[in-house]
C-alpha positions in Angstrom: 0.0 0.0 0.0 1.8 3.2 -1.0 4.9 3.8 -2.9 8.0 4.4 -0.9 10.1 5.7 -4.0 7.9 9.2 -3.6 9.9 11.9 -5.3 9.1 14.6 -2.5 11.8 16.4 -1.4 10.6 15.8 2.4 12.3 13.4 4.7 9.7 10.3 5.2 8.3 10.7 8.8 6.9 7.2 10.5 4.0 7.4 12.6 3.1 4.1 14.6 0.2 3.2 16.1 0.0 0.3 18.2 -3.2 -1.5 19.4 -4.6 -3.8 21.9 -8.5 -4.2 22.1 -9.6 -0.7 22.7 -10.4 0.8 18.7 -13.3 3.2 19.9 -10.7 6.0 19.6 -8.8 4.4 16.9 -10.5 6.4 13.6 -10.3 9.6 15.1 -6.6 9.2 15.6 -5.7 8.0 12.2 -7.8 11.0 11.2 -5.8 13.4 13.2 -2.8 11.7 11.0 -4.0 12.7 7.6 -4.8 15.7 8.7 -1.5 16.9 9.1 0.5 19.3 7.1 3.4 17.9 6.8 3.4 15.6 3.1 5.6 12.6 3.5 4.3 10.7 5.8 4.4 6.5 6.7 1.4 5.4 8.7 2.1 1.9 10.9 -1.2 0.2 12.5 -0.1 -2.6 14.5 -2.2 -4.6 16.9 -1.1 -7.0 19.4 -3.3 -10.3 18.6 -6.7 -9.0 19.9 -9.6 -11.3 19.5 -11.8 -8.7 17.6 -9.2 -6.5 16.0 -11.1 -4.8 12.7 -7.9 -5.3 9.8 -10.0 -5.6 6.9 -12.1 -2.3 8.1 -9.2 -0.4 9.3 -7.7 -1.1 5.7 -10.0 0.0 4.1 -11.2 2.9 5.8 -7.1 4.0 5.2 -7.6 3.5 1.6 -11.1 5.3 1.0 -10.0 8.4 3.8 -5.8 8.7 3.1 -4.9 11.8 1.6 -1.5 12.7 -0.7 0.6 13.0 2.4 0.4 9.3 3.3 3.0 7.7 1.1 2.8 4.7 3.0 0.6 2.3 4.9 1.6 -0.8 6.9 -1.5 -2.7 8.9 0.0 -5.3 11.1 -1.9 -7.6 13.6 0.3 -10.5 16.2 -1.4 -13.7 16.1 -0.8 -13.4 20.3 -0.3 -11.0 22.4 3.3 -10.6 23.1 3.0 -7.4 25.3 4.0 -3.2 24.5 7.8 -4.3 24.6 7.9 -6.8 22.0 5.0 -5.1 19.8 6.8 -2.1 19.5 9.9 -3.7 18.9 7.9 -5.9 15.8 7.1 -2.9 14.8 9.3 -0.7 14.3 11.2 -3.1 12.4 8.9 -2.3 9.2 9.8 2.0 9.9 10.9 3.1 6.7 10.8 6.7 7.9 14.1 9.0 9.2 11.9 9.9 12.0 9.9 7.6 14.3 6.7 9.5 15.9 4.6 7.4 17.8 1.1 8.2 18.6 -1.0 5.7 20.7 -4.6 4.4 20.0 -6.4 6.4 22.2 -4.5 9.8 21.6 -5.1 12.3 18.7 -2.4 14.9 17.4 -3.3 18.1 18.9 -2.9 20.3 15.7 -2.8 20.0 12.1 0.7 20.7 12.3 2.6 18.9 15.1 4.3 16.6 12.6 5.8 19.5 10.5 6.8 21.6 13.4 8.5 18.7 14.6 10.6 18.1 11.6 11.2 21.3 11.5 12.9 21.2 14.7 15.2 17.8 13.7 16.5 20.1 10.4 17.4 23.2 12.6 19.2 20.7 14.8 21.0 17.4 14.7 18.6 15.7 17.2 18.5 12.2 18.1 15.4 12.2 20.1 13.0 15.1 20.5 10.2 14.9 23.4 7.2 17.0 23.4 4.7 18.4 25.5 1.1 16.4 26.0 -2.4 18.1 26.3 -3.9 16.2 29.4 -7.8 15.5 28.9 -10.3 13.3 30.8 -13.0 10.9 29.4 -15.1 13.6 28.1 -12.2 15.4 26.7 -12.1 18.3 29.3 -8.9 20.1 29.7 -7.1 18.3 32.9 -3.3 19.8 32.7 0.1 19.8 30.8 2.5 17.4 31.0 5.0 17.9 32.1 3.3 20.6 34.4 4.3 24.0 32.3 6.2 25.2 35.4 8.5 22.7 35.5 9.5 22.5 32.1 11.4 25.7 32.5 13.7 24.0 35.0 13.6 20.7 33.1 15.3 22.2 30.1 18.0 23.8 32.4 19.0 20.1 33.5 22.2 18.9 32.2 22.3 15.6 30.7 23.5 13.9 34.0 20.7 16.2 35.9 18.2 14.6 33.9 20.2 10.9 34.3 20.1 11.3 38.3 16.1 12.4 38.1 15.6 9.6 35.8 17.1 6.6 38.0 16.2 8.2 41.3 12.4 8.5 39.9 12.3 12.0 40.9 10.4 13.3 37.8 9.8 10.8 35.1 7.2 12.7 33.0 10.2 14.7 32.0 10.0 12.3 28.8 7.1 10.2 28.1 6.9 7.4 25.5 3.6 8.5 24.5 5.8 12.0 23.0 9.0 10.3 22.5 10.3 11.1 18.7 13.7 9.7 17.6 15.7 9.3 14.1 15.5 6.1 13.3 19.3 5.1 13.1 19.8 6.3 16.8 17.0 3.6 17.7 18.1 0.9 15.9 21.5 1.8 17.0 20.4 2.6 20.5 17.7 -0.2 20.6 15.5 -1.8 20.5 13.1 -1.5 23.6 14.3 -3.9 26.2 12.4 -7.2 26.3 13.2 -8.0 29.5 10.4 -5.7 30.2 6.9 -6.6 28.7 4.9 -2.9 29.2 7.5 -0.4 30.2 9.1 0.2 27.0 10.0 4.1 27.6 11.8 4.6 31.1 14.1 1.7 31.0 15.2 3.2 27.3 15.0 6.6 28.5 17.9 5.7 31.4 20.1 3.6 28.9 20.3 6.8 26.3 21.1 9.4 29.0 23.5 6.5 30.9 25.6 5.9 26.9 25.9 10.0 27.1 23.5 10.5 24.7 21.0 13.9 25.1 17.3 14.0 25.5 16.5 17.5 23.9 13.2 19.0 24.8 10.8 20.9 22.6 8.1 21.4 25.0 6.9 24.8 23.6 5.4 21.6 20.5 1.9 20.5 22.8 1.9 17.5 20.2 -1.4 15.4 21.7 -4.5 15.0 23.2 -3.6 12.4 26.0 -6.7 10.7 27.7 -5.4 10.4 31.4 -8.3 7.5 31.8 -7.2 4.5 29.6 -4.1 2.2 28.7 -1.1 0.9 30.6 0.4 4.0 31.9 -2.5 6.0 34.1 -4.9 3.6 34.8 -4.9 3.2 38.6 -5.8 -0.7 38.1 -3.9 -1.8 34.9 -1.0 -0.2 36.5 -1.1 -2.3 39.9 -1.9 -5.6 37.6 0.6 -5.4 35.0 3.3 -2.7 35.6 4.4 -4.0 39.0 6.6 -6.5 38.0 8.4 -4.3 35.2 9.0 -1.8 38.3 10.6 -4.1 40.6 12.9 -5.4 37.7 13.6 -1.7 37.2 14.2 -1.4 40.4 16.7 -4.1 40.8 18.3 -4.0 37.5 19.0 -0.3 36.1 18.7 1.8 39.0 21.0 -0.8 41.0 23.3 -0.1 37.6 22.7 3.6 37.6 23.5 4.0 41.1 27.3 3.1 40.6 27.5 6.1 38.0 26.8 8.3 40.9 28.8 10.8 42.8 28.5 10.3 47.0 25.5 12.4 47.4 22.7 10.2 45.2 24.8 7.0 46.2 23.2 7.5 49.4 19.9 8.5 48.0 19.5 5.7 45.7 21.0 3.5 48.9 18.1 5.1 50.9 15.4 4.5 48.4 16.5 0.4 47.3 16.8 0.1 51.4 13.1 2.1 51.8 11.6 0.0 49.1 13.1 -3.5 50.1 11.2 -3.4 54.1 7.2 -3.8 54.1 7.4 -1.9 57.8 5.4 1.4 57.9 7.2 2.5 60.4 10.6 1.6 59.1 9.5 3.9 56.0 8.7 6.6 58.4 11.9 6.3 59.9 14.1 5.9 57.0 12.2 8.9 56.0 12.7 10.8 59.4 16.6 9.9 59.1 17.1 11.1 55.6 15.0 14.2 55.2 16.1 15.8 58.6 19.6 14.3 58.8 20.8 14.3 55.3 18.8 16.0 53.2 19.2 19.5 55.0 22.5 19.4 53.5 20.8 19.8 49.8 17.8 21.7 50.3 18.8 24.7 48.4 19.4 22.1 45.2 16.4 20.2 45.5 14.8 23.7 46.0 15.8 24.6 42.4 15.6 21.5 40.9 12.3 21.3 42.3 12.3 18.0 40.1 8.4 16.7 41.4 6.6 20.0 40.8 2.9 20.2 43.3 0.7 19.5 40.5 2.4 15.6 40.1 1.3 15.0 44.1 -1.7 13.6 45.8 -2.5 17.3 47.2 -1.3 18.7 43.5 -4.1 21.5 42.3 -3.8 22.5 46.3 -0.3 23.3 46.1 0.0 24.4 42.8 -2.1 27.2 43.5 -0.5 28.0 46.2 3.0 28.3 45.1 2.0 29.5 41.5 -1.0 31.2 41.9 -3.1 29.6 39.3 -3.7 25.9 38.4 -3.0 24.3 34.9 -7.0 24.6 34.1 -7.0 28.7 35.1 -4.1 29.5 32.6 -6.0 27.8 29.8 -9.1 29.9 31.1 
């Protein structure tokens, strides 16, 4: 489907989609694809063996809807479900593009011209990976907040690249880079790569760590607001898939890359990472509360004017967030948007 010797004089851009039994969402966001400006574009669907996935529909609703920027369509479906790790990985394998944009089922683009803005940015610069900012809605599409929360991404960008590597491994702020707005060139992934399958879910933060831990940027182009992310579905913010299926990718994070990331460390976050492996490794509330007690009061007085500037966990991502975020900025995420 398509012909991939287009004589455009635009880099080929590949936008994947993956799939797994949720399609309710899944025509608006192809939509929201050829609607874009930008006109060299390849389009991946790929779903990951569901029982009741549409592939003769979604092909041909492609072919009757595509318009001239879609130089390419490739509609895959897993006879089994092999998990986001692995399907991603299959996936990818068929990118033809220089630039890998992913953009998940239940997600739209925000504008008509996210895609070209962001290759824009790749030819000013010689990127490898490019993350964006996301447009936080809830199930009736209602304006929840940016992520990351528009405060903090002042202070993200001023993070050096082992700044970012110590945030990353010490879990201080990990919506600094999502996987949902995670761009890269191609060659750097496949270079880089794949997504480690060790993991079956977590695809992003474990690849996230290994870039920034080979010395390897993560630039930021968060002034781009690149989707419309529904906070109340998939893998990632759902309160209940999270518990069932993300817990045992955590602990093997946990044990595997932080435990390597920790020896990359100066004194200082030694003994944090020490603190939190230690914190996390006894069930005891009250040992919690005392490790807690210990650090904070003991230790970390000695850094409070860095971790005041980082500020890497800005109010908004805490259980008290809109609270707080009023109070130290004066206006929540909702009130700037009006």
């Amino acid at each position: 489907m398509g012909n991939l010797n287009s004589s455009r004089s635009l880099d080929l851009v590949t936008i994947y989609v993956l799939t797994y039994r949720r399609f309710h969402h899944l025509y608006s966001n192809i939509d929201s694809i050829f609607k874009q400006s930008y006109g060299n574009i390849e389009l991946i669907v790929s779903d990951d063996g569901s029982d009741d996935f549409p592939l003769k529909e979604v092909r041909e609703y492609i072919e009757i809807n595509r318009k001239e920027n879609i130089s390419n369509v490739i509609v895959l479906a897993n006879k089994e479900n092999v998990g986001t790790v692995k399907h991603a990985n299959k996936a990818l394998r068929h990118a033809h593009g220089e630039v890998l944009i992913p953009l998940a089922c239940d997600d739209e683009f925000y504008s008509d011209d996210v895609v070209e803005r962001i290759m824009n940015r790749y030819k000013e610069k010689s990127f490898n990976m490019l993350v964006t900012t996301r447009y936080g809605v809830d199930g009736g599409g209602g304006f929840v907040r940016y992520w990351p929360h528009r405060e903090a991404c002042g202070i993200i960008e001023e993070w050096s690249r082992a700044e970012m590597y110590c945030a990353m491994a010490e879990a201080r702020f990990l919506d600094f880079a999502s996987g949902s707005v995670m761009t890269m060139r191609t060659d750097f992934f496949r270079s880089v790569g794949p997504f480690d399958e060790r993991y079956k879910y977590w695809e992003d933060g474990p690849f996230l760590l290994k870039t920034l831990r080979l010395g390897y940027n993560i630039d930021t182009a968060y002034d781009i607001i690149s989707i419309r992310y529904e906070q109340t579905e998939g893998v990632s913010n759902s309160p209940e898939l999270t518990n069932s299926l993300l817990t045992s990718d955590t602990e093997l994070f946990w044990q595997t890359d932080r435990q390597i990331a920790k020896n990359d460390y100066g004194y200082k976050h030694r003994r944090m990472m020490n603190f939190l492996l230690l914190r996390r490794s006894h069930q005891s509330w009250f040992y919690h509360k005392l490790l807690d007690i210990l650090y904070v009061d003991l230790i970390g007085k000695r850094f409070r004017n860095k971790i005041t500037k980082i500020k890497a966990t800005p109010p908004s991502e805490r259980p008290w967030g809109r609270f707080l975020t009023k109070r130290l900025y004066g206006k929540t995420d909702r009130e700037e948007t009006g």
